[in-house]
MILOSE-170633 format. One line per 4 residues: for each residue x, y, z of C-alpha. Coordinates in pm, whole numbers. Example, Ala and Ser with C-alpha at 12.3 -4.5 7.8 and 13.67 -1.06 7.14 Angstrom:
1230/-450/780 ~ 1367/-106/714
This chain:
822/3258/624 ~ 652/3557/473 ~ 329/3552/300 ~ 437/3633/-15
722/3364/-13 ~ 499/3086/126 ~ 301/3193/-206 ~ 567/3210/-473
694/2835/-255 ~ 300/2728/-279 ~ 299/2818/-670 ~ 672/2719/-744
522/2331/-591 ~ 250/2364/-828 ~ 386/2434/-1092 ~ 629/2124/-1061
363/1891/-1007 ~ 128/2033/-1300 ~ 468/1953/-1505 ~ 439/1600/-1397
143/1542/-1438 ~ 144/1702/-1751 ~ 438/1474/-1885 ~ 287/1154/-1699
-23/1224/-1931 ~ 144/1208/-2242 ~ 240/848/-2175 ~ -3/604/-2355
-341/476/-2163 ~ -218/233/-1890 ~ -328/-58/-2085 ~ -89/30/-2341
166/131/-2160 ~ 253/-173/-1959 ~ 178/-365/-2268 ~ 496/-191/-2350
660/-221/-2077 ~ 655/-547/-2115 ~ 793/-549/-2481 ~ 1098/-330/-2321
1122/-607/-2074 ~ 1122/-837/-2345 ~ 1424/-654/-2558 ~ 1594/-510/-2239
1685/-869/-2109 ~ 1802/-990/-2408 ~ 2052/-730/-2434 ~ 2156/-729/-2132
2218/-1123/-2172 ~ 2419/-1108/-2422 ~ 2687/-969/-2213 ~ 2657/-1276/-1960
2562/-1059/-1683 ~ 2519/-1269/-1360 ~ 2474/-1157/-1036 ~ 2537/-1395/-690
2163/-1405/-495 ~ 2187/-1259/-131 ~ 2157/-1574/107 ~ 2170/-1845/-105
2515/-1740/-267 ~ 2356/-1886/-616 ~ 2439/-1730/-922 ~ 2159/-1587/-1083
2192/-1503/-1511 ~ 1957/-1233/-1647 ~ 1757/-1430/-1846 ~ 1666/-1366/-2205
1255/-1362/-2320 ~ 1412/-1347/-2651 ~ 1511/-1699/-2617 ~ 1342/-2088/-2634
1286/-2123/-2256 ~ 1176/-1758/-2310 ~ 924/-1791/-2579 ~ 801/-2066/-2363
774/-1917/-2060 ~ 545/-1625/-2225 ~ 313/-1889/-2392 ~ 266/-2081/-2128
261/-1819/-1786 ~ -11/-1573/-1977 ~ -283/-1691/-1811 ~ -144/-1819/-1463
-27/-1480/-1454 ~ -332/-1323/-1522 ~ -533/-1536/-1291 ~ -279/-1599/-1057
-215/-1218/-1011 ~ -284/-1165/-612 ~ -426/-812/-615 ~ -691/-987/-862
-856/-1202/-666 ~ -820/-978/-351 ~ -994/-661/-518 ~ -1271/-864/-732
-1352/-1036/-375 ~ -1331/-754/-208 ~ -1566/-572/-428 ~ -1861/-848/-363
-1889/-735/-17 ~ -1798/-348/-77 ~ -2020/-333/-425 ~ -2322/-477/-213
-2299/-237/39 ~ -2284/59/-168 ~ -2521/-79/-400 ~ -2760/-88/-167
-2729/207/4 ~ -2521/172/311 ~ -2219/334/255 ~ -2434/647/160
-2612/666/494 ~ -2315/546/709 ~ -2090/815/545 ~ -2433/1055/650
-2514/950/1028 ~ -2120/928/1101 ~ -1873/1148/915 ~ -2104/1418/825
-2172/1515/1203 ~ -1825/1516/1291 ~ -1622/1858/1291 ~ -1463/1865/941
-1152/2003/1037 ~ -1119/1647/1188 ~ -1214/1459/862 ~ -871/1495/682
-670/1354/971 ~ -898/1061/1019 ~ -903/967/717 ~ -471/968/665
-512/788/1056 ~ -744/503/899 ~ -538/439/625 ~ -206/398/825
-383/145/1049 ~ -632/-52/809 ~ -269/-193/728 ~ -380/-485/980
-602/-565/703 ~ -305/-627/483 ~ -343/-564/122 ~ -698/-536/146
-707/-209/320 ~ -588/-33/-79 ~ -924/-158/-198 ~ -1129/-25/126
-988/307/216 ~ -916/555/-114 ~ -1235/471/-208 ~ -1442/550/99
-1208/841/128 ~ -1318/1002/-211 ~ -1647/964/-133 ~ -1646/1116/204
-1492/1358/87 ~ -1717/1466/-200 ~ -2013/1406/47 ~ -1877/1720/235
-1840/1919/-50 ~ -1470/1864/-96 ~ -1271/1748/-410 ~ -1261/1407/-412
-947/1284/-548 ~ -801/1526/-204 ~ -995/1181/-31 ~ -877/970/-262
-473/1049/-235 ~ -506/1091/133 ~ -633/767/196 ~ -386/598/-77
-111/775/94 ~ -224/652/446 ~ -245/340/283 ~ 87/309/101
295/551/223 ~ 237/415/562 ~ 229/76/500 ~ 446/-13/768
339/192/1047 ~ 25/89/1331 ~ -13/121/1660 ~ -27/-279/1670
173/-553/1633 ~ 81/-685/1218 ~ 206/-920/977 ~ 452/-688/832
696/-668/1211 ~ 630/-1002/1240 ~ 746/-1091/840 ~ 1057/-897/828
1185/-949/1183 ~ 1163/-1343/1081 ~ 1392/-1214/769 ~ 1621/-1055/963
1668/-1304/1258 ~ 1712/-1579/966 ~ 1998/-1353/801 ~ 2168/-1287/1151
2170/-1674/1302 ~ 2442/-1697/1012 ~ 2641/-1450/1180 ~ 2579/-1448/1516
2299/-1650/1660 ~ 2277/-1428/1989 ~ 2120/-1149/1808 ~ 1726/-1162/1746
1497/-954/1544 ~ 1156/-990/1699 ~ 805/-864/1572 ~ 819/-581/1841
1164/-448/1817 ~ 1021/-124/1562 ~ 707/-78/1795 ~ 809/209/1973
912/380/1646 ~ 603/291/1440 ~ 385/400/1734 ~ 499/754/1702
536/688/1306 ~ 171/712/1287 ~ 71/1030/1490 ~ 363/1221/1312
260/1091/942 ~ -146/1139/1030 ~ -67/1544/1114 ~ 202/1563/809
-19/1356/540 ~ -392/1585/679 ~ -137/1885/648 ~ 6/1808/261
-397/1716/130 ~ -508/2114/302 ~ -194/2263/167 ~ -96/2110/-113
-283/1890/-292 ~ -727/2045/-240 ~ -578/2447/-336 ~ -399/2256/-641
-659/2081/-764 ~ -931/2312/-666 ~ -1322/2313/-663 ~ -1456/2001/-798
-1669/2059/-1103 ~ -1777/1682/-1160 ~ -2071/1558/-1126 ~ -1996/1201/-937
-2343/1218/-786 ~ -2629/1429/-649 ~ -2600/1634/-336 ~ -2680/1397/-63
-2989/1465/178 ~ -3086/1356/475 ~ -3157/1029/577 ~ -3483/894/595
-3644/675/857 ~ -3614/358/715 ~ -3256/475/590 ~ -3136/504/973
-3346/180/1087 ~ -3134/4/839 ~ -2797/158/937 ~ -2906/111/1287
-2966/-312/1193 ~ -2668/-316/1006 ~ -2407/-176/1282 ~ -2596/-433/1550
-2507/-715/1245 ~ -2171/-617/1194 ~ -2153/-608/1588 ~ -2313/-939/1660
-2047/-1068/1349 ~ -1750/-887/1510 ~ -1831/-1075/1883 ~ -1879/-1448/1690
-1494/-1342/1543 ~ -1373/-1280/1874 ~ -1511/-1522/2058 ~ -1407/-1786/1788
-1059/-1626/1847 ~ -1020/-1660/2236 ~ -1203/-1996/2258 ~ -920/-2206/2383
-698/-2413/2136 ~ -927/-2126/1826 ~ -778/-2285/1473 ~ -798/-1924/1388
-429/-1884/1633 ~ -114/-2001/1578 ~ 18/-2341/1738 ~ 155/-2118/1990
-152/-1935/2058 ~ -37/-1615/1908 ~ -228/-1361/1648 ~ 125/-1256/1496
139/-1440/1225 ~ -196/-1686/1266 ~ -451/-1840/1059 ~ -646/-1517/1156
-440/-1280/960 ~ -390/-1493/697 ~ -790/-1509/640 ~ -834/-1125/726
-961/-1057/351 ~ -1223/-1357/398 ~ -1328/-1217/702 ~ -1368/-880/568
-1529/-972/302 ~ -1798/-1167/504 ~ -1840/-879/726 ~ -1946/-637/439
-2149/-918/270 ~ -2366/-931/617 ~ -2408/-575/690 ~ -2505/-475/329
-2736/-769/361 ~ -2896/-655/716 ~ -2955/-296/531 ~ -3089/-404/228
-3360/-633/389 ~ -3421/-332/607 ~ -3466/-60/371 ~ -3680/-372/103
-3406/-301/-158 ~ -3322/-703/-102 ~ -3640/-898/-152 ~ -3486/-1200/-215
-3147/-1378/-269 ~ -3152/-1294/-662 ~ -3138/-955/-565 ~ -2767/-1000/-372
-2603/-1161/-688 ~ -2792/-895/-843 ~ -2610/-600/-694 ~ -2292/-793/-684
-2306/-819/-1037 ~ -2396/-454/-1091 ~ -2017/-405/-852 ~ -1800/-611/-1059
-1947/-446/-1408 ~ -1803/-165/-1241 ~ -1442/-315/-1216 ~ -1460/-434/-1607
-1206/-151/-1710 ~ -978/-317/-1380 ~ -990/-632/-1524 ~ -844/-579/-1899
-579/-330/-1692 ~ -469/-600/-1500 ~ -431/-862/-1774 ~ -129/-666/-1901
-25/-525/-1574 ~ 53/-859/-1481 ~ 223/-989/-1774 ~ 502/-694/-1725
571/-779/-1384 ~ 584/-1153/-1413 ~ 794/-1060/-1726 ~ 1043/-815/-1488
1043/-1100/-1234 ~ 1146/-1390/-1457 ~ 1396/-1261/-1598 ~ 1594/-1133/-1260
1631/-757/-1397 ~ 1504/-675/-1059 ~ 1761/-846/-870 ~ 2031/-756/-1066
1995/-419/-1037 ~ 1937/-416/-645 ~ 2221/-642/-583 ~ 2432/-425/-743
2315/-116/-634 ~ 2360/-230/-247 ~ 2738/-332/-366 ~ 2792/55/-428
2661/176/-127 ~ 2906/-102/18 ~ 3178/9/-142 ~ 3178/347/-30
3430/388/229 ~ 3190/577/490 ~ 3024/495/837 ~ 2818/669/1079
2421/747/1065 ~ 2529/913/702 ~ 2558/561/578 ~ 2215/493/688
2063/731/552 ~ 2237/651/187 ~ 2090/296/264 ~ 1744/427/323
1729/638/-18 ~ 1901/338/-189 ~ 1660/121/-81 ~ 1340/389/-170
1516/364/-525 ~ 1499/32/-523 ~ 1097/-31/-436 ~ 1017/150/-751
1153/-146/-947 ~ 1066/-437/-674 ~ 734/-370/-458 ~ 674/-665/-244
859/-543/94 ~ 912/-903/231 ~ 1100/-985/-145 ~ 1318/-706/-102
1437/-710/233 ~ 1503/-1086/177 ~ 1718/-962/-148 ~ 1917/-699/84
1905/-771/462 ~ 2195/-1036/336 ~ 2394/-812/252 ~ 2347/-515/440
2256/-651/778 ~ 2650/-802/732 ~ 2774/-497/652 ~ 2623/-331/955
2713/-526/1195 ~ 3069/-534/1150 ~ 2973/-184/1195 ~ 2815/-221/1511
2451/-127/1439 ~ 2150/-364/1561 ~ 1967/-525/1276 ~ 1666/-416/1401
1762/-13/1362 ~ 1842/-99/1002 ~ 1529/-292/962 ~ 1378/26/1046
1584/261/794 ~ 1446/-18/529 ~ 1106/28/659 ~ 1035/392/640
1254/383/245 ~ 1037/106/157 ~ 683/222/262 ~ 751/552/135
777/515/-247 ~ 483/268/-250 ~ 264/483/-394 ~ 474/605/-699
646/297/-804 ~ 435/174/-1131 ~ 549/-160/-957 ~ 285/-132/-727
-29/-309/-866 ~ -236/-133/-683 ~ -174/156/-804 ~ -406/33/-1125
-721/-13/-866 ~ -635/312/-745 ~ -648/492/-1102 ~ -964/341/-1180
-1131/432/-853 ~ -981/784/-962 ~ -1156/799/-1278 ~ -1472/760/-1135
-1442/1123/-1065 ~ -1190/1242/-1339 ~ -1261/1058/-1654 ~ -924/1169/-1816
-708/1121/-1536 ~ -407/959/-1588 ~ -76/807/-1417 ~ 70/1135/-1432
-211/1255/-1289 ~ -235/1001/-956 ~ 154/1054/-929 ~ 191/1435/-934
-90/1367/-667 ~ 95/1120/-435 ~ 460/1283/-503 ~ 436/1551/-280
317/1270/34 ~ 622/1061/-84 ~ 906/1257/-66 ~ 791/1447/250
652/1101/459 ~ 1033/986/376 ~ 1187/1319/458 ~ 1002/1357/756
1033/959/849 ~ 1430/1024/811 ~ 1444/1282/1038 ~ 1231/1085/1306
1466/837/1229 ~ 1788/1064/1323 ~ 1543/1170/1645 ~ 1532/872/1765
1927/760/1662 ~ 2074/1087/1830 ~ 1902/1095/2179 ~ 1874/757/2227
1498/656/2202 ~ 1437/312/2212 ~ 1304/183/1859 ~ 1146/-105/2052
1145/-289/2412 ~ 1536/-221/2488 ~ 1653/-173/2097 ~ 1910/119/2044
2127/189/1757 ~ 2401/-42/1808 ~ 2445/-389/1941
């Protein structure tokens, strides 16, 4: 490609995602706009109810009615769910938690110095792709790793004198985006294989998914997406949006003394906490392992945000004693305080936020209209790896209106996992076609509700900044992680790499 091409391409890009944003700005502010949302919700399912419009659940064969808000059971369900889903809203209680340990540490200092004795003396050319490499793998951490990682990103990168929303959307993109890919065995392999194994024992109870049967794949997953999402931020996204003008904070200097005595105390904490963890893991018969011994799924990962949490709480505590900015306990609900005053604008987003998605759940618009999307892409008369693909951008369709990964797959692994196999293909290869459609349009969907933390870490830096702002940022990472992920996909189909430990394309 020429020069002048790979300019008028560059500018052509730009132009479409100033358009979006442009457009996604005009909507109200977010608070608003899911409050409405929610009253289309509202009017949308009693229109379509009035047409009797049922749809038979996946699985359970159970025949499942829209179901009207415009109605008795409706009018009571919004009365009397507004708070539980409010309070009940899991991102809630994960971020506000999270934000104790991660609001003490940076209130005290310690992410400031860290981000100075570490980052700041490595080669920057490096930066970008660590950063996209963290966020693919802090997935271990679960959902906790969307409150850790954009954050820390935006503020490295400002530190180095580099716009920080370029930190911000690479680390939401690692995040989101790549979701489903780690060099380790997580949760996620070990959530959806149990899925799919359920859905096959129905049809044939030979055939097992197992948590390591998309290894090989999401191994290779995450060096390909860490080069493709550092080369999008340096290409795309930092000579779109610029030199940053804020002013987010002073120009950092070096650290004192005292500063690097109490980094110094608070790595040996966070050491000496990391070796109890492990040694409370191996100890024989640890609670914190399954009743089989195993990590994959285990009381472990299912208290990863505790443990997290914990971990910042006790470095940020070692730092702050060291540098006397913690004289006494008052002064650690002190600084916690000063982090959640911070996350008041989160808190009256999420009140609404919630409401519309409980609203979209309840009344089974969702499943209606993935049930009978997967019925047209059954009815088409086709087979081949062309089908697959039509599966994978059928199912990226489909996360925008349902985000939870395991609640989808459970919706359509019944139904296309059947259709498959009468087709030949192993249920783990199109486990992995859903993986790559569903981790891919993550961080787009307004489904996602952490796409709300993410906006308000955003305007910490961009006061005015909008959803159309944070999506014309992530769109370019979404449609070329999928795009790219397809082709890896076809890679690995068409010369016969093993997704996992002996899994191929077909049975």
């Amino acid at each position: 490609m020429s020069k002048t091409t790979g300019e008028k391409t560059n500018k052509g890009m730009t132009r479409f995602l100033n358009g979006i944003e442009k457009v996604g700005n005009k909507l109200p502010e977010p608070f608003m706009l899911f409050v409405y949302l929610a009253a289309f919700t509202i009017v949308f399912s009693w229109v379509i109810s009035l047409f009797g419009v049922t749809v038979e659940e996946p699985g359970t064969g159970e025949e499942v009615a829209i179901q009207s808000l415009i109605s008795g059971d409706g009018l009571e369900y919004i009365l009397t769910s507004m708070l539980d889903n409010f309070t009940g809203f899991a991102p809630l209680g994960l971020v506000l938690a999270m934000m104790l340990g991660i609001g003490l540490a940076d209130k005290v200092g310690l992410l400031e110095t860290a981000i100075k004795s570490t980052i700041l003396k490595a080669p920057k050319s490096l930066v970008t792709y660590a950063v996209i490499f963290v966020g693919i793998m802090g997935n271990i951490a679960s959902d906790a790793a969307f409150v850790i990682v954009p954050p820390l990103a935006a503020m490295v990168f400002y530190t180095i004198g580099r716009h920080p929303l370029a930190g911000l959307a690479a680390g939401f993109a690692g995040v989101g985006s790549g979701f489903t890919a780690n060099f380790m065995i997580t949760g996620t392999d070990a959530l959806l294989a149990g899925i799919s194994t359920e859905v096959m024992e129905s049809m044939d109870a030979g055939v097992v998914v197992t948590p390591v049967d998309n290894w090989y794949f999401m191994i290779a997953s995450v060096i390909l997406l860490s080069v493709t999402g550092a080369f999008i931020t340096e290409k795309i996204i930092e000579p779109r949006l610029g030199k940053y003008e804020g002013d987010a904070g002073n120009a950092l200097e070096e650290s004192t003394g005292l500063e690097l005595k109490g980094f110094r105390n608070a790595a040996i904490a966070g050491l000496v906490y990391m070796i109890i963890i492990v040694a409370a893991i191996a100890w024989p018969n640890s609670a914190l392992r399954s009743e089989e011994g195993g990590l994959v799924p285990s009381p472990f990962l299912d208290g990863i945000v505790p443990i997290i949490l914990f971990f910042f709480i006790i470095i940020g505590i070692a730092y702050g004693v060291t540098v006397k900015k913690i004289t006494s306990s008052r002064d650690i609900s002190g600084f916690m305080g000063e982090a959640m005053k911070d996350m008041s604008g989160f808190i009256v987003l999420i009140f609404a936020a919630a409401q519309f998605i409980a609203y979209f759940d309840w009344t089974n618009i969702g499943t209606w209209v993935a049930v009978s999307g997967a019925n047209f892409l059954q009815s088409m008369d086709m087979t081949g790896l062309p089908i697959v693909v039509g599966f994978s951008i059928l199912t990226a369709f489909m996360n925008l209106l349902i985000f939870s990964g395991s609640a989808q797959w459970a919706l359509e692994a019944p139904i296309f996992l059947q259709m498959f196999y009468y087709l030949d293909y192993h249920p783990a290869f199109i486990q992995m076609a859903y993986r790559i459609a569903d981790s891919s349009t993550n961080i787009i969907t307004p489904m996602n509700p952490y796409i709300i933390v993410v906006l308000a870490f955003m305007r910490e830096y961009n006061k005015k900044a909008g959803l159309g702002t944070l999506i014309s940022l992530m769109l370019p990472y979404s449609i070329i992680f999928f795009a790219i992920w397809i082709v890896l996909l076809l890679v690995f189909a068409i010369f016969g790499i093993p997704f996992g430990p002996g899994i191929g394309v077909n049975l």
